[in-house]
C-alpha positions in Angstrom: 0.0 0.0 0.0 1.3 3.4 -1.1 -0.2 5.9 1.6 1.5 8.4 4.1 -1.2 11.0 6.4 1.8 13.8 5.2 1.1 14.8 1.9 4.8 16.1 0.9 6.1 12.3 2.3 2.9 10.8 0.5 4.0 12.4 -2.9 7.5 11.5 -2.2 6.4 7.8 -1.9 4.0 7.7 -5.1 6.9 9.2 -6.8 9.6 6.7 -5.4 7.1 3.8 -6.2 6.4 5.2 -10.1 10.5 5.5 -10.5 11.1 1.5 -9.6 8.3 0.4 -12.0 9.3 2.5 -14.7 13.2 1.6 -14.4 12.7 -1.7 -13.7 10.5 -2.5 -16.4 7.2 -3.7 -14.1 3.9 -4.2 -14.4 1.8 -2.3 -11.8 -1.5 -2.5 -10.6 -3.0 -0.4 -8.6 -6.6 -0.9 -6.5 -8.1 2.3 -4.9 -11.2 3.3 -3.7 -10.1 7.5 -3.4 -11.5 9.7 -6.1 -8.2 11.1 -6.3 -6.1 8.4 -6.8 -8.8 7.8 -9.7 -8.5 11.2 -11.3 -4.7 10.9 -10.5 -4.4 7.3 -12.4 -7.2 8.3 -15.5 -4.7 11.4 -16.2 -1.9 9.0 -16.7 -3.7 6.9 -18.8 -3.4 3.2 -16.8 -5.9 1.1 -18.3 -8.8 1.0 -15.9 -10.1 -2.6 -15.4 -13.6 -1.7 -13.3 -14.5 -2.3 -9.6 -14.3 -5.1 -7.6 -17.1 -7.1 -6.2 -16.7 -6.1 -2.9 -16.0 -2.8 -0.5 -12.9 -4.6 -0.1 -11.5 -1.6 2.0 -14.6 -1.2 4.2 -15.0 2.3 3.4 -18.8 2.8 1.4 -16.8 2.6 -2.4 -15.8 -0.2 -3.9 -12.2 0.2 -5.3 -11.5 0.2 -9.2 -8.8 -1.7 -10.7 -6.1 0.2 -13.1 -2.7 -1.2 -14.3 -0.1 0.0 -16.7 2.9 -2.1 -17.9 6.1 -0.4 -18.2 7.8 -3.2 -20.1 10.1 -2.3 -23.3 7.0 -2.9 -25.5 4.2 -1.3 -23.6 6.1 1.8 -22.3 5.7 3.8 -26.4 2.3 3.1 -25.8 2.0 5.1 -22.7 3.8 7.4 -23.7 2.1 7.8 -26.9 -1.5 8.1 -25.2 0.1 10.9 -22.8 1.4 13.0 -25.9 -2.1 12.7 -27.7 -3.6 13.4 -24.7 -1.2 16.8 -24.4 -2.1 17.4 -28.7 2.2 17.0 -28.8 1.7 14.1 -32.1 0.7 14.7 -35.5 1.9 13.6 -38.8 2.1 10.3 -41.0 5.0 9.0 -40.2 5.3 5.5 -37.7 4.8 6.4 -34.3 7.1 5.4 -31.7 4.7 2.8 -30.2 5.2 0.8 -34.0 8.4 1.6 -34.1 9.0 0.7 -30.6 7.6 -3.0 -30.7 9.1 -3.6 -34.2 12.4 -3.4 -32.6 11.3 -5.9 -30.2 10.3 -8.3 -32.5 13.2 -7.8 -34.4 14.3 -11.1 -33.7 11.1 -13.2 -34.2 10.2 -13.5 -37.8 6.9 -14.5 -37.2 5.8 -11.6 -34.6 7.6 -8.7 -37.1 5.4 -9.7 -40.2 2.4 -8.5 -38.2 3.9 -5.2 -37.9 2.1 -1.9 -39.6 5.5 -0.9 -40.7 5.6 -2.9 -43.1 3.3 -1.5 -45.2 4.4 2.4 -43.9 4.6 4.2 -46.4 5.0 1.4 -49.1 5.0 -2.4 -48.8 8.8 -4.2 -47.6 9.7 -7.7 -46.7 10.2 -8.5 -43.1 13.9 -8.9 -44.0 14.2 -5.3 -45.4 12.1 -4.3 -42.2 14.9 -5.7 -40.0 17.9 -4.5 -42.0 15.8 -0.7 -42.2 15.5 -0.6 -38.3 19.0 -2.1 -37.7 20.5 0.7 -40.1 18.0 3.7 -38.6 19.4 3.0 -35.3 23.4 2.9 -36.2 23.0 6.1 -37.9 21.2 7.6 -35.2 24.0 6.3 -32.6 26.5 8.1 -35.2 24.9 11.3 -35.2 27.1 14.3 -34.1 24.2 15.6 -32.4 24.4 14.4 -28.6 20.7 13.9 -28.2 20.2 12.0 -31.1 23.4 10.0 -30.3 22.7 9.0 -26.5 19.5 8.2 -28.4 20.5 6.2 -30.8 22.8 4.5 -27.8 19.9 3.6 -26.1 17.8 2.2 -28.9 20.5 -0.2 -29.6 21.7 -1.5 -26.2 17.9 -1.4 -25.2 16.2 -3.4 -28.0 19.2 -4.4 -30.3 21.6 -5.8 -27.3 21.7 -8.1 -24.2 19.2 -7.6 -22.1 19.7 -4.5 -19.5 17.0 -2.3 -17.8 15.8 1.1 -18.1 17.7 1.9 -14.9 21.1 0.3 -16.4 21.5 2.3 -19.0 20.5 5.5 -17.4 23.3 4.7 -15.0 25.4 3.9 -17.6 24.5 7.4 -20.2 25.1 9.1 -16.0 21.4 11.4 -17.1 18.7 11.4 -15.5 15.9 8.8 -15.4 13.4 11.7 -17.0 16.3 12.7 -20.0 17.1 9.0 -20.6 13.3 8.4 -21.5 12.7 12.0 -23.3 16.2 10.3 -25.4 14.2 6.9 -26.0 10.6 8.9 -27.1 13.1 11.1 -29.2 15.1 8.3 -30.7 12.1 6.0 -31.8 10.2 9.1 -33.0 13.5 9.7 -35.3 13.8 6.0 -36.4 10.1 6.1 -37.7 10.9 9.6 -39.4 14.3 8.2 -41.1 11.7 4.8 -42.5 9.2 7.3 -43.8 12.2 9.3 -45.4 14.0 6.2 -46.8 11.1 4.5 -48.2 9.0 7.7 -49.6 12.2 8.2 -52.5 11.6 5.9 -55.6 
């Protein structure tokens, strides 16, 4: 349970508890009967799930049921649903939430051919799909522009290397966990830019 009676040590904890999720990949589900936490949860876009049978909590509501899964995959798609949300998206190109689960099926054949990039903005094979992201990503990790570079870094050690967590490679880039995932949104925004780019020239 995530509750302190002082509000400055209460946001602390929510704060500390949203940080080890996010870092670490998890999936976390929250259960809450307070209004607040509700508005609180429904402007981060978890997924809300309903109530529960019961007053679980004994207190005259019955709690509803949100989760959000920070996992490599899932994360874009948060983050995607925030920025619409804000009005920060527009455009044709991929978003970063295809772009973003491309790379992690980069290595399974069978789980890439289902992706929408394949078809963005003209039809490619799964093979050309692969080498395209592969090649998008070194060039972004080459860029002489730092942002795109730690980017780029972070797309490849992320998706395209051993496994390592969010929290890793923040350590490892020594920037902050809120600049390390403004560099991931970033880089997969640019990596779906460079495809449309690529593929829109005869």
């Amino acid at each position: 349970a995530a509750y302190c009676p002082d509000r400055g040590a209460h946001a602390h904890l929510l704060r500390g508890l949203l940080r080890q999720v996010i870092m670490g990949g998890l999936l976390l589900t929250v259960s809450t009967p307070n209004p607040d936490y509700q508005r609180l949860l429904r402007g981060l876009r978890f997924k809300r799930h309903g109530t529960t049978t019961d007053d679980v909590y004994r207190c005259g509501r019955k709690p509803e049921i949100f989760s959000q899964d920070f996992g490599s995959a899932a994360l874009p798609d948060w983050t995607e649903r925030l920025a619409r949300t804000s009005g920060m998206r527009g455009g044709p190109r991929p978003s970063g939430q295809e772009v973003a689960r491309a790379l992690a099926d980069i290595a399974d054949p069978a789980r890439l051919a289902e992706s929408p990039l394949l078809s963005s903005p003209r039809p490619r094979s799964v093979a050309e799909l692969r080498a395209d992201l592969r090649e998008a990503v070194r060039r972004l990790a080459d860029s002489e522009v730092r942002e795109e570079a730690e980017a780029g870094w972070i797309l490849q050690h992320y998706y395209l290397g051993r496994p390592r967590t969010h929290q890793r490679l923040a350590q490892q880039l020594h920037i902050s966990r809120a600049t390390y995932f403004r560099r991931l949104r970033h880089g997969l925004d640019l990596v779906g830019g460079g495809l449309t780019a690529e593929r829109s020239v005869p």
